[in-house]
N, C-alpha and C positions, 0 to 999 in steps of 0.2 A: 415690827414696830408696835402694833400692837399686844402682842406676845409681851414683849419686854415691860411693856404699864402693867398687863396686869400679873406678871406674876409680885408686884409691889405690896404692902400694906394699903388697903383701901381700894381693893384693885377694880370694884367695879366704878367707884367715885372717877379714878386716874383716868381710865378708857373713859368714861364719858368726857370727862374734861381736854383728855387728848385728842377725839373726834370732833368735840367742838370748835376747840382752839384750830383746827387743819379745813373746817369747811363751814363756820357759821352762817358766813355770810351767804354761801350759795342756797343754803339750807332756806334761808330767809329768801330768797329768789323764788324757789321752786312755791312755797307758802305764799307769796302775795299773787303770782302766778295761778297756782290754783283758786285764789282767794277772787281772783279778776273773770277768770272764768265758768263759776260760780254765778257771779254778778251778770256778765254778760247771757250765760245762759239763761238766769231768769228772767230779765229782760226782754231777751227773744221770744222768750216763750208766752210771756202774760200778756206780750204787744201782738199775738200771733191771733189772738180768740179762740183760741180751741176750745174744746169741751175740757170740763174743771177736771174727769176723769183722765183723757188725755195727757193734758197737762202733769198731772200725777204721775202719772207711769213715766210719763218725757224725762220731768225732772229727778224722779227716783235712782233709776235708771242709770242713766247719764251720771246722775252728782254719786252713784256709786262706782261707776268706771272710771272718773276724776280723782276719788279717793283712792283710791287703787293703784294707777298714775302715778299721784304722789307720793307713794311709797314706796313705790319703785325707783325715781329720781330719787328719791332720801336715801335709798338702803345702796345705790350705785355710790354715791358721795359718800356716805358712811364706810361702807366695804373700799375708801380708797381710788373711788374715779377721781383726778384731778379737774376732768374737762365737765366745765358746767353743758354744755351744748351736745354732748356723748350722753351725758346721764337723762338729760330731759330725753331723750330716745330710747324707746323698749317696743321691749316683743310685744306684739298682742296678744297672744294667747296665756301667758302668764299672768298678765293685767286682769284681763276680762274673767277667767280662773279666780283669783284673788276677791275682785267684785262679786264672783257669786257666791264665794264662802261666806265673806264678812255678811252679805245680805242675807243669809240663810243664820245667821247667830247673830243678827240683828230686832229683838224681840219689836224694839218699839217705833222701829222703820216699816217692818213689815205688819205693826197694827197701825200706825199711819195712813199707809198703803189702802188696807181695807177700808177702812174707816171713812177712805174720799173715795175709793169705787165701789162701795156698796149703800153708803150710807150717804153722801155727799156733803159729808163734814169730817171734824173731827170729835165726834158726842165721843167713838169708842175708846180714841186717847184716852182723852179726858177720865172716862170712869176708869178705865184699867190701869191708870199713871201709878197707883200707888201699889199696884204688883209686877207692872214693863219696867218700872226706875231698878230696882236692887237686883229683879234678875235679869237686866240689860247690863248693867253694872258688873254681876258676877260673871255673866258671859264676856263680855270686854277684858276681866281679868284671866278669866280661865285663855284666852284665845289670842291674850296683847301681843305675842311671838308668831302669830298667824303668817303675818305678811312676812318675817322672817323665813319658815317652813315653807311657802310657797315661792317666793320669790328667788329667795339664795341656795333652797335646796331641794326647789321641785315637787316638794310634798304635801301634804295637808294637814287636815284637822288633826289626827291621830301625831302627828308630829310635834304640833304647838302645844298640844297637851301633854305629852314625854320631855318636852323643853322646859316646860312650867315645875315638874313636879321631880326635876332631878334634884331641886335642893329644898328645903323650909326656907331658907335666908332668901332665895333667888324668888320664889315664891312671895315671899313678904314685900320685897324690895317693887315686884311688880305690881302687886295689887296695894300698892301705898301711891304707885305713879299713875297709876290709873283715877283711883278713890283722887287723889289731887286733882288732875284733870277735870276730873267731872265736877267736884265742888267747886273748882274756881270760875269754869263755864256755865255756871249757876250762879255765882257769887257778882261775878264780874264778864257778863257775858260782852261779846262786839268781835266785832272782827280783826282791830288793831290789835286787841287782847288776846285772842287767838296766832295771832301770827307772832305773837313769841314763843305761847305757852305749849302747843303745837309740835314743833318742833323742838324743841325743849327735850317736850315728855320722850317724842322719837328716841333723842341723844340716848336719854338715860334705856330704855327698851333696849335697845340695839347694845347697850353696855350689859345689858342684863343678858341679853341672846349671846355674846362671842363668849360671857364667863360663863355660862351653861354648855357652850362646847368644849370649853376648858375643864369644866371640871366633869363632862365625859372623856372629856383625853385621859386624864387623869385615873380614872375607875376603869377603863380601857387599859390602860398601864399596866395598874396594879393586880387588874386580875390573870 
């Protein structure tokens, strides 16, 4: 099925569009779902009085094993699970794996971090924002196939990055969905606005990861 979109004119546009069109809606479940418990965890946690450093690490933590989560429901629905209630189900060990990479090439989470257990604010954000923003930025791009390489193939870092750089075109394509994402969640930040753009950006990622296994079929072929 998907084989047949891309070997098309515009093949990474058609997969995105074909993956859309087969699971938007679920797609949009998994997204207000994470989005709810997000909320609800904050809640719990600022209604609990812990110490402000506690509280930090709780939510870091946690809102990184969530993300994670959600990639995992995304890339099961994407990769063709039909069943909404199968896909929200996964392994943990893959998950929590996934949480510590992204957290490890997450510049301006883990100055964050510091910044309310060492400091008990955020001054060191703040002064460093204007060197975490571009190389949080280019990490996100170098690493947008992350969850890809870990989830659907077991792998890691060393992976998303031989994904990223099989092509200039596949390359560009991602670091344009990326650079979007980030300016529009600056432009237009919120949460309703997120839960399109979000999931959105997945589609296209996830079109950009199956044509970079394609066009390893392909040099695999040929050689």
């Amino acid at each position: 099925m998907i084989e047949d979109v891309a070997g098309r004119s515009s093949a990474w546009w058609a997969v995105a569009k074909e993956r859309a069109a087969a699971c938007w809606w679920q797609l949009l479940v998994v997204e207000l779902l994470h989005l709810v418990a997000l909320s609800v965890l904050s809640t719990v946690v600022s209604g609990a009085g812990a110490a402000r450093s506690a509280t930090a690490v709780l939510l870091f933590a946690v809102g990184a094993v969530l993300g994670a989560w959600r990639w995992s429901a995304r890339l099961r629905l994407l990769d063709g699970e039909g069943d909404l209630v199968r896909a929200l189900r996964t392994a943990g060990s893959p998950v929590l794996r996934l949480a510590l990479l992204t957290t490890a090439v997450n510049p301006y989470g883990l100055a964050w971090l510091a910044s309310t257990l060492f400091l008990d604010d955020d001054s060191l954000v703040r002064s460093l924002t204007p060197v975490l923003f571009p190389v949080g930025l280019c990490l996100a791009a170098v690493f947008a196939l992350l969850p890809m390489a870990v989830l659907l193939e077991g792998r890691g870092l060393g992976r998303s990055w031989r994904l990223l750089r099989g092509s200039r075109r596949s390359a560009l394509r991602i670091g344009l969905v990326v650079l979007g994402q980030a300016v529009l969640s600056v432009v237009l930040p919120g949460a309703m606005l997120s839960l399109l753009i979000d999931p959105a950006c997945a589609v296209l990622l996830f079109a950009s990861y199956r044509l970079s296994l394609d066009g390893e079929s392909r040099a695999g072929r040929a050689s």
